[in-house]
C-alpha positions as CSV (number, residue, x, y, z in Angstrom):
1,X,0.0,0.0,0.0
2,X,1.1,3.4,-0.9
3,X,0.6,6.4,0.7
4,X,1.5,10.6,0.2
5,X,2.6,11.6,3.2
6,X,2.1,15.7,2.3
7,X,5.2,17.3,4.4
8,X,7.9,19.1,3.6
9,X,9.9,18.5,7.0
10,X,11.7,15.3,7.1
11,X,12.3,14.4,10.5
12,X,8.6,13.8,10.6
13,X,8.6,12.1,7.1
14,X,11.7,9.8,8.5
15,X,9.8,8.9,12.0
16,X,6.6,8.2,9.9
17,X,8.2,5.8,8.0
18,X,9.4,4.2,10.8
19,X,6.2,3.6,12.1
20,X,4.8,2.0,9.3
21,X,4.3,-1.5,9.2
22,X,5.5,-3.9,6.5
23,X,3.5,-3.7,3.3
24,X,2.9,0.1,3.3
25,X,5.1,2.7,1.5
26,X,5.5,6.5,2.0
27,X,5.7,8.6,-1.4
28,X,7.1,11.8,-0.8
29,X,5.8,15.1,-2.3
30,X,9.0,15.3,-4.9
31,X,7.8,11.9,-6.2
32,X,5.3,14.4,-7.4
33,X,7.6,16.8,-8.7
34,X,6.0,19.2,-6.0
35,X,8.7,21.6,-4.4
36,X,6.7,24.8,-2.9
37,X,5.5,25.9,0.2
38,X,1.9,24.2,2.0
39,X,-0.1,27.0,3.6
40,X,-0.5,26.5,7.2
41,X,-2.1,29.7,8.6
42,X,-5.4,28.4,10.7
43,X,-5.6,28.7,14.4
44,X,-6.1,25.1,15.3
45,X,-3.2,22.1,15.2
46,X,-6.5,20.5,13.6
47,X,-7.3,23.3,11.5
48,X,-3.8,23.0,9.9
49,X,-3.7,19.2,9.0
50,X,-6.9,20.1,7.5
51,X,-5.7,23.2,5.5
52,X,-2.5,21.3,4.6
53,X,-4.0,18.2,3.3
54,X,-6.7,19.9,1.5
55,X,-3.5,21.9,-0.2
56,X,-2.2,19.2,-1.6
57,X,-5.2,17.1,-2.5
58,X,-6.3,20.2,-4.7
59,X,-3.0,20.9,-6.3
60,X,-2.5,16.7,-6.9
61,X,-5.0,15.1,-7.4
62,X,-3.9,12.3,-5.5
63,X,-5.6,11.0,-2.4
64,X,-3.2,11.7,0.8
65,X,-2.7,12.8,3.8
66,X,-0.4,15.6,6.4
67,X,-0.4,16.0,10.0
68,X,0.1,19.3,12.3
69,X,1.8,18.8,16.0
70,X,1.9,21.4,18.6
71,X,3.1,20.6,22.4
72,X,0.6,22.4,24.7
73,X,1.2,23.6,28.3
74,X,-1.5,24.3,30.0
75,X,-0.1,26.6,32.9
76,X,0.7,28.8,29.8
77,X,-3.2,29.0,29.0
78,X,-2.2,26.4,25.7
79,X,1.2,27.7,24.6
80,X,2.8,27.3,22.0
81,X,0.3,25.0,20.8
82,X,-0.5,25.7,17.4
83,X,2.8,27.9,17.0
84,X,5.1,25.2,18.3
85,X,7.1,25.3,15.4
86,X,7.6,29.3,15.0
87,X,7.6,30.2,19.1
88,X,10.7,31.5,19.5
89,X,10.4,33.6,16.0
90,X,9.8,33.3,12.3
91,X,13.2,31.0,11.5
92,X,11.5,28.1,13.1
93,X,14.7,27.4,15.1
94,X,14.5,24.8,17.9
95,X,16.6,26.2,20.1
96,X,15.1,29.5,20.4
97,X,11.9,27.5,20.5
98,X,13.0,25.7,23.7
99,X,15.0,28.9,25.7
100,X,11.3,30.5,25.4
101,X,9.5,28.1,26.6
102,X,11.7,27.2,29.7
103,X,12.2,30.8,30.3
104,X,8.6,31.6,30.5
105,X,8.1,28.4,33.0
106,X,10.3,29.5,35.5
107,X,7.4,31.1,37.4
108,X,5.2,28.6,37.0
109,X,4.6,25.7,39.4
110,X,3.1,23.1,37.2
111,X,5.2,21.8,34.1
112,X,3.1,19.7,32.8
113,X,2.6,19.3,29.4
114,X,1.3,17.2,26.4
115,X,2.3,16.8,22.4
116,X,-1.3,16.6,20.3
117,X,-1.0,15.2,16.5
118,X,-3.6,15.6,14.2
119,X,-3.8,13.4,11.0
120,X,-5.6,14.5,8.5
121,X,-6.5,11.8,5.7
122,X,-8.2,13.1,2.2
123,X,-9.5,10.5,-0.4
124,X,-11.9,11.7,-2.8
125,X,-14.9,14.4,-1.3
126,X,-14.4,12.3,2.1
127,X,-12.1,13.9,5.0
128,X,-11.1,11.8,8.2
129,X,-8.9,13.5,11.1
130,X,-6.9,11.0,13.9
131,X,-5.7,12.2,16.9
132,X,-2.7,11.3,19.0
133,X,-1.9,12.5,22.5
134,X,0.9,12.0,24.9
135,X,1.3,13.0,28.3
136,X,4.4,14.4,30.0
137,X,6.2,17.2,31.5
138,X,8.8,20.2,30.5
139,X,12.3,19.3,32.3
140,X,14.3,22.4,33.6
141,X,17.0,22.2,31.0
142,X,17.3,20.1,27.7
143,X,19.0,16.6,27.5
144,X,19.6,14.3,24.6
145,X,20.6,14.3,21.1
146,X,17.9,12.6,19.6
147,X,14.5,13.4,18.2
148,X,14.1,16.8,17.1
149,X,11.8,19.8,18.1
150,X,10.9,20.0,21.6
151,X,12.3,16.5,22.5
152,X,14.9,17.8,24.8
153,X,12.6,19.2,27.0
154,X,9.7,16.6,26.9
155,X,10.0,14.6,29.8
156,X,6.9,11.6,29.4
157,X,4.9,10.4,31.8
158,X,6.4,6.9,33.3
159,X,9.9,8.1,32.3
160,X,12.9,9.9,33.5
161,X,14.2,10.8,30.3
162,X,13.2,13.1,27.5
163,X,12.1,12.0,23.9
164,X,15.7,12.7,23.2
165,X,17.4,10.7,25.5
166,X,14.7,7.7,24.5
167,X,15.4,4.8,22.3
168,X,14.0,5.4,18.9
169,X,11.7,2.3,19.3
170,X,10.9,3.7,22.8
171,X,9.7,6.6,21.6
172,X,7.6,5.1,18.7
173,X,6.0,3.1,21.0
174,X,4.4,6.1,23.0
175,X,4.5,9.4,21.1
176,X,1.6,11.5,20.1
177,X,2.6,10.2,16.3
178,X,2.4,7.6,17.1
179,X,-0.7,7.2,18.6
180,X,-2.1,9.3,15.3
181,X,-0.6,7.0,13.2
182,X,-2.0,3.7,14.6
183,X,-5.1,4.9,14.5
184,X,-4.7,6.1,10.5
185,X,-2.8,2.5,9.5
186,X,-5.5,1.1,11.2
187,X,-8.4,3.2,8.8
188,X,-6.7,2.4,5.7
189,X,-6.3,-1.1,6.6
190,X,-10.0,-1.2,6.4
191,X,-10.4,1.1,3.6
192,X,-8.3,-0.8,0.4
193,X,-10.5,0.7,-1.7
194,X,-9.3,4.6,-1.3
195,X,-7.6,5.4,-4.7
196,X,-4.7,6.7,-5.3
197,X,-3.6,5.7,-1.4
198,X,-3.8,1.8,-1.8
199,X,-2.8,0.8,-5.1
């Protein structure tokens, strides 16, 4: 079974593929020849996978699907949430991302956090989201070199370590992708029919 995974950022595309099972494929959006920028602009992590998958259906033709993650903390009424990726400015970098964050948590008493992945699948005039969750708290400073994003910081519920000090398999195990990808494999496992996607 193949599948267009519609991203243009390749850590996800790379941890995506690792959570596939055997028997499914991810196309990328070059196998399309498709090189430009996806519009993400709503004000929902929902809102985005939507926006983005709708993108890229419309421009393709082909059935796919794209996600949007955000890592919410509550104590900062949601931040960054939908502006995970751009927090700490317009360059996207991860580091800045992470030294606003922390800084802005040293007040606060509660750390806790969790990373929220929304799926959003397109096949023809039908549209399905998935939704992936997982639990954790902000550390105090970063630790690891794996992962990418926020994974420093992310410190999961039943661990000690952050998604960057985690095994790879560890992490794909319990992350908010996941949890949005079983839930998607599982759809399309019962949908062989969805052109374009299973061929």
């Amino acid at each position: 079974m193949k599948i267009l995974f519609a991203t243009q950022n390749q850590n996800k595309a790379e941890e995506v593929r690792d959570l596939l099972p055997e028997g499914f494929e991810i196309l990328s959006l070059e196998y399309f020849n498709f090189t430009g920028d996806i519009p993400e602009t709503q004000s929902t992590i929902e809102g985005n996978a939507i926006q983005k998958v709708n993108f890229v259906f419309d421009l393709l033709k082909t059935d796919c699907f794209a996600e949007d993650t955000g890592l919410i903390v509550p104590s900062l009424g949601g931040e960054p949430g939908v502006f995970s990726a751009r927090y700490g400015g317009p360059e996207r970098d991860p580091l800045k991302n992470m030294e606003k964050l922390l800084a802005k948590l040293k007040e606060k008493n509660s750390r806790e956090a969790y990373f929220e992945t929304v799926i959003a699948l397109r096949f023809g005039n039908r549209l399905e989201t998935f939704v992936g969750r997982c639990h954790g708290h902000i550390a105090k400073e970063s630790a690891g070199d794996g992962g990418f994003g926020y994974d420093p910081i992310f410190i999961p519920n039943g661990y000690d370590e952050s998604f960057a000090q985690l095994s790879k398999s560890v992490k794909n195990q319990i992350s908010h992708r996941a949890n949005a990808m079983a839930k998607l494999i599982s759809f399309l496992l019962d949908h062989h029919s969805i052109s374009g996607v299973a061929q």
